[in-house]
One Martini backbone bead per residue (centre of mass of N, CA, C, O) as a GRO file, in nm:
protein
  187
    1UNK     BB    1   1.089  -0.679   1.410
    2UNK     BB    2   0.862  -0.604   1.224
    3UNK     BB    3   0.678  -0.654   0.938
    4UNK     BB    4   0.761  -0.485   0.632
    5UNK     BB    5   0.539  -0.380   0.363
    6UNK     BB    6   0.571  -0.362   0.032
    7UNK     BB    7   0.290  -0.162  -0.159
    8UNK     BB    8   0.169  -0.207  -0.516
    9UNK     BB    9  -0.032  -0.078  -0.744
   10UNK     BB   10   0.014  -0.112  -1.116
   11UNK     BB   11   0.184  -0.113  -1.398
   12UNK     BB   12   0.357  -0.264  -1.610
   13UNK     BB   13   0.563  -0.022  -1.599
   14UNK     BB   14   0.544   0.109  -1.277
   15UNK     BB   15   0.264   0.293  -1.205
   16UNK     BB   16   0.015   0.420  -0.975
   17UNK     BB   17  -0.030   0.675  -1.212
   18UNK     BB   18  -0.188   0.853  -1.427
   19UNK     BB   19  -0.120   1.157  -1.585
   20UNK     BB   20  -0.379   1.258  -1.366
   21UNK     BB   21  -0.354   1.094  -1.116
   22UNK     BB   22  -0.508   0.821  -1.154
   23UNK     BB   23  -0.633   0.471  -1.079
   24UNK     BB   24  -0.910   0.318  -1.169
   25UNK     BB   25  -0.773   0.096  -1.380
   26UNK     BB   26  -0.730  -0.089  -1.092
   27UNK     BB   27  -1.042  -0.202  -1.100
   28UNK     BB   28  -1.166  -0.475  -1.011
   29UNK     BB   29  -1.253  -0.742  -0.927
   30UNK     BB   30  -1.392  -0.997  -0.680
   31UNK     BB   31  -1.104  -1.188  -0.671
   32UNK     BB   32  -0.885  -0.968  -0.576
   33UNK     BB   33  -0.997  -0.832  -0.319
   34UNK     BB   34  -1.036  -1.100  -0.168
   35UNK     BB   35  -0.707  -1.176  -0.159
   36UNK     BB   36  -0.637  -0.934  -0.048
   37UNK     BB   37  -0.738  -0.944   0.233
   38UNK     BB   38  -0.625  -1.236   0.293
   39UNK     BB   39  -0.342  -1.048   0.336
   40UNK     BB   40  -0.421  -0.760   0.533
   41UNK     BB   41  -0.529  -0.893   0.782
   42UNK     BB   42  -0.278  -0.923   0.964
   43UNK     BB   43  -0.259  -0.596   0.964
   44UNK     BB   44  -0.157  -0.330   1.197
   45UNK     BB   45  -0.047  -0.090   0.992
   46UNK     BB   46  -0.102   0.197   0.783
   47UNK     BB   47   0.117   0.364   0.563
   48UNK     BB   48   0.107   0.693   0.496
   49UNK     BB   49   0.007   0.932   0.260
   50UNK     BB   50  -0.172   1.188   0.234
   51UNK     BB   51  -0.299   1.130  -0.069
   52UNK     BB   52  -0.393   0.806   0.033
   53UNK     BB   53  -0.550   0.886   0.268
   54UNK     BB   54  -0.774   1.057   0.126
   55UNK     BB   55  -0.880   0.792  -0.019
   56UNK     BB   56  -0.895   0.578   0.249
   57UNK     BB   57  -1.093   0.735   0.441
   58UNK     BB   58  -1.331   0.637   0.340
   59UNK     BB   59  -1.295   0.323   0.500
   60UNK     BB   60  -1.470   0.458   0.803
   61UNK     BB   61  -1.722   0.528   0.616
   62UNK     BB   62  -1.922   0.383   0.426
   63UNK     BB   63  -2.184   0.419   0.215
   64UNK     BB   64  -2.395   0.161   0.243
   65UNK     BB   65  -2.256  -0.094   0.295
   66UNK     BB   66  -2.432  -0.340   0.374
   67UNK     BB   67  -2.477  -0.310   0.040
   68UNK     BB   68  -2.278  -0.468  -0.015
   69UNK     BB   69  -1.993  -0.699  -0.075
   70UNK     BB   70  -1.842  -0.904   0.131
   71UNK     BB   71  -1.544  -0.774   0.050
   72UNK     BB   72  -1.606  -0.520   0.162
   73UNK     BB   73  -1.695  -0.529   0.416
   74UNK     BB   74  -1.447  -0.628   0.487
   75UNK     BB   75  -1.236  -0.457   0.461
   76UNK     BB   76  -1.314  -0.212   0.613
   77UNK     BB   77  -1.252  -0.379   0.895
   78UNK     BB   78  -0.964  -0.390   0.842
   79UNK     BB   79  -0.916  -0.062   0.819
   80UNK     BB   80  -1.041  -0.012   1.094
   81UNK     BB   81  -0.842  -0.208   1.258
   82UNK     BB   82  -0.609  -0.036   1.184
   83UNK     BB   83  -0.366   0.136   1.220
   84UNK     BB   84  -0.266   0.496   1.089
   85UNK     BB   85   0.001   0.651   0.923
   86UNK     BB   86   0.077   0.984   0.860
   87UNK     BB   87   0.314   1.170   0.581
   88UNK     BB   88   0.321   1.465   0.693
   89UNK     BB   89   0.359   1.874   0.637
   90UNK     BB   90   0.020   1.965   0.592
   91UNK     BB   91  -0.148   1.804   0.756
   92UNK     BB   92  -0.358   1.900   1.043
   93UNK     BB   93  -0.661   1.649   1.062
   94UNK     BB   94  -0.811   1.364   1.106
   95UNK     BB   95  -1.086   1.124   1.000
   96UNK     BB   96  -0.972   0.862   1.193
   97UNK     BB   97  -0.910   0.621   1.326
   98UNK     BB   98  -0.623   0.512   1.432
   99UNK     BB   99  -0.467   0.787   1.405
  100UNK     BB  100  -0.120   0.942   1.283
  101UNK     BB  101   0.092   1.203   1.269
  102UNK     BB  102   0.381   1.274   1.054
  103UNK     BB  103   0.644   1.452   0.966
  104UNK     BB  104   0.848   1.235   1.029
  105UNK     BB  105   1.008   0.968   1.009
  106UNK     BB  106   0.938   0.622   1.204
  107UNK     BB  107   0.957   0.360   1.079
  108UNK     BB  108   1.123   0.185   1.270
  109UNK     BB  109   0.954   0.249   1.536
  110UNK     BB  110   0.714   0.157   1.419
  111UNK     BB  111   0.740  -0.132   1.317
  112UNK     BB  112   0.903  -0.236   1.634
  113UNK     BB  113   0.596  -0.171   1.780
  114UNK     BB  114   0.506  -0.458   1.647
  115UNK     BB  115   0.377  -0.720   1.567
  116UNK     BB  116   0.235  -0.684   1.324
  117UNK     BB  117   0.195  -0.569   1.053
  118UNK     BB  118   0.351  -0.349   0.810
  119UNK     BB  119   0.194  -0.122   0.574
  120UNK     BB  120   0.355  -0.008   0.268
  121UNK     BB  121   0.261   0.262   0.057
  122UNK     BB  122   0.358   0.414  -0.232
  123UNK     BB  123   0.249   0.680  -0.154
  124UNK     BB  124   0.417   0.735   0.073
  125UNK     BB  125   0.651   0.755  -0.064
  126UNK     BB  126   0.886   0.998  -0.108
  127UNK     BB  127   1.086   1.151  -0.335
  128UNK     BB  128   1.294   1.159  -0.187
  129UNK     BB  129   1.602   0.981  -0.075
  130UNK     BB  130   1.503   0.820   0.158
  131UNK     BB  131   1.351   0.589   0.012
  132UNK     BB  132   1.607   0.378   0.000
  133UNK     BB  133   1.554   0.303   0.320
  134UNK     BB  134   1.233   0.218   0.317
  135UNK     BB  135   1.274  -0.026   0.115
  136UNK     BB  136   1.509  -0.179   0.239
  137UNK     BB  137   1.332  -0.194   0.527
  138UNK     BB  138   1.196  -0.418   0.439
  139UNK     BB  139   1.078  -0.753   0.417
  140UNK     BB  140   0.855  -0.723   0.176
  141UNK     BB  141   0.719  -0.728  -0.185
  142UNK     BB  142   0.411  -0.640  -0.317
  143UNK     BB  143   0.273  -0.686  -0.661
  144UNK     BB  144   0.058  -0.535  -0.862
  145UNK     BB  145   0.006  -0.594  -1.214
  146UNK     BB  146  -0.153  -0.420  -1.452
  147UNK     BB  147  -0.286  -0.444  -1.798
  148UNK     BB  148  -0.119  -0.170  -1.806
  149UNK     BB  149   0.057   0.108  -2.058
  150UNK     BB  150   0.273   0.356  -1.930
  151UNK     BB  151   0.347   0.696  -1.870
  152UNK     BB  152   0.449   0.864  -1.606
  153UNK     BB  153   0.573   1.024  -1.296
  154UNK     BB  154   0.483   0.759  -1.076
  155UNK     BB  155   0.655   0.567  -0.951
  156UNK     BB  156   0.647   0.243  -0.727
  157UNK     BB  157   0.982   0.274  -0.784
  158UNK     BB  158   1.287   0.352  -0.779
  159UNK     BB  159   1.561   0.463  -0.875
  160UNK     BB  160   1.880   0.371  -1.039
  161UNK     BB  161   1.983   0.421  -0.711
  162UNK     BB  162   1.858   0.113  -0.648
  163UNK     BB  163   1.936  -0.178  -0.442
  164UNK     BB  164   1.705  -0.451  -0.406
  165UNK     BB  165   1.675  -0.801  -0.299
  166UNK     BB  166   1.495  -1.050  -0.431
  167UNK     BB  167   1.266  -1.310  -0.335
  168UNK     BB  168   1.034  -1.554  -0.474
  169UNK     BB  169   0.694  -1.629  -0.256
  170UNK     BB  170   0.480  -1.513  -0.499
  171UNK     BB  171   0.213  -1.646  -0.721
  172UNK     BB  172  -0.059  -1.459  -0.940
  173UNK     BB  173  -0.357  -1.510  -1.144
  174UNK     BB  174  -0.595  -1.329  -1.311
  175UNK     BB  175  -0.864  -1.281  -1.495
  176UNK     BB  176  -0.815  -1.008  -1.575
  177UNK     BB  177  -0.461  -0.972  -1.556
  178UNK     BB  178  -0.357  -0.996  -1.285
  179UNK     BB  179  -0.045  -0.970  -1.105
  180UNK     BB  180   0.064  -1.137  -0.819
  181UNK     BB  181   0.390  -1.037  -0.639
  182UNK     BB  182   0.624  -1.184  -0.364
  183UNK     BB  183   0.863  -1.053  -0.196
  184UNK     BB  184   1.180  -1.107  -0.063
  185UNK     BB  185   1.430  -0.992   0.147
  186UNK     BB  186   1.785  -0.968   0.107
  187UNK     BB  187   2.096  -0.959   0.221
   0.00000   0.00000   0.00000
């Protein structure tokens, strides 16, 4: 089976959205961007929900790309380069290359036909009850947690009926206040 990666860059107290919806306060400088680049670049296929990929389908074309600094630039390419499904059942129709849409979870058939990880993003996990066995069969989970704290509605990790356990494989702390931890699913 492929390495199944869950990513979520959060609030120190685990949301990944602030009570309007927006994520703007997790917007980095230019060493965290970077070192994101050098994680995501093995990525082979990104999976979203709806909301998330309309956020993301930015980089199928940015513009003025060219003018940007090379962290953006690379950006772009990792994630043109990767295959990318979308779980919605409400989307309709796709504007990037190599994505498609599914409308229930292939989340296992998808993973383990990829030799490449797959990255499953916080926003593509539904809120329904399956989410407990999508985080579950992750095989590692990374999270960025930036030097913010509120409550809002949608946390980054299930609730409080869900224990999956993990071995921590990295960290890193950056000038900005965010901290990135790595860690494998234990058995």
């Amino acid at each position: 089976m492929a390495k199944l990666i869950y990513s979520a860059i959060t609030s120190l107290d685990g949301y990944i959205e602030d009570a309007e919806g927006k994520f703007e306060w997790a917007e980095p400088d230019e060493e965290l961007p970077a070192f994101v680049n050098d994680v995501e670049r093995p990525v082979g296929m990104y999976l979203y929900g709806r909301r998330m990929y309309e956020t993301m389908v930015f980089w199928e074309s940015p513009p003025e790309l060219t003018a940007q600094p090379p962290f953006v630039q690379d950006f772009a390419g990792i994630w043109q380069r990767a295959d990318k499904i979308v779980y919605s059942r409400t989307l309709q129709a796709v504007t990037s290359a190599r994505t498609l849409i599914e409308q229930s979870s292939t989340l296992r058939r998808s993973g383990s036909s990829r030799r490449k990880p797959a990255l499953i993003s916080a926003w593509a996990v539904p809120r329904s009850r399956p989410r407990r066995s999508r985080l579950g069969s992750s095989t590692s989970t990374s999270c960025s947690s930036c030097p913010s704290w509120w409550e809002a509605d949608k946390r980054s990790l299930p609730g409080n009926d869900v224990r999956v356990n993990l071995e921590l494989l990295d960290q890193r702390r950056f000038r900005n206040g965010t901290v990135y931890l790595h860690y494998r699913t234990r058995s």
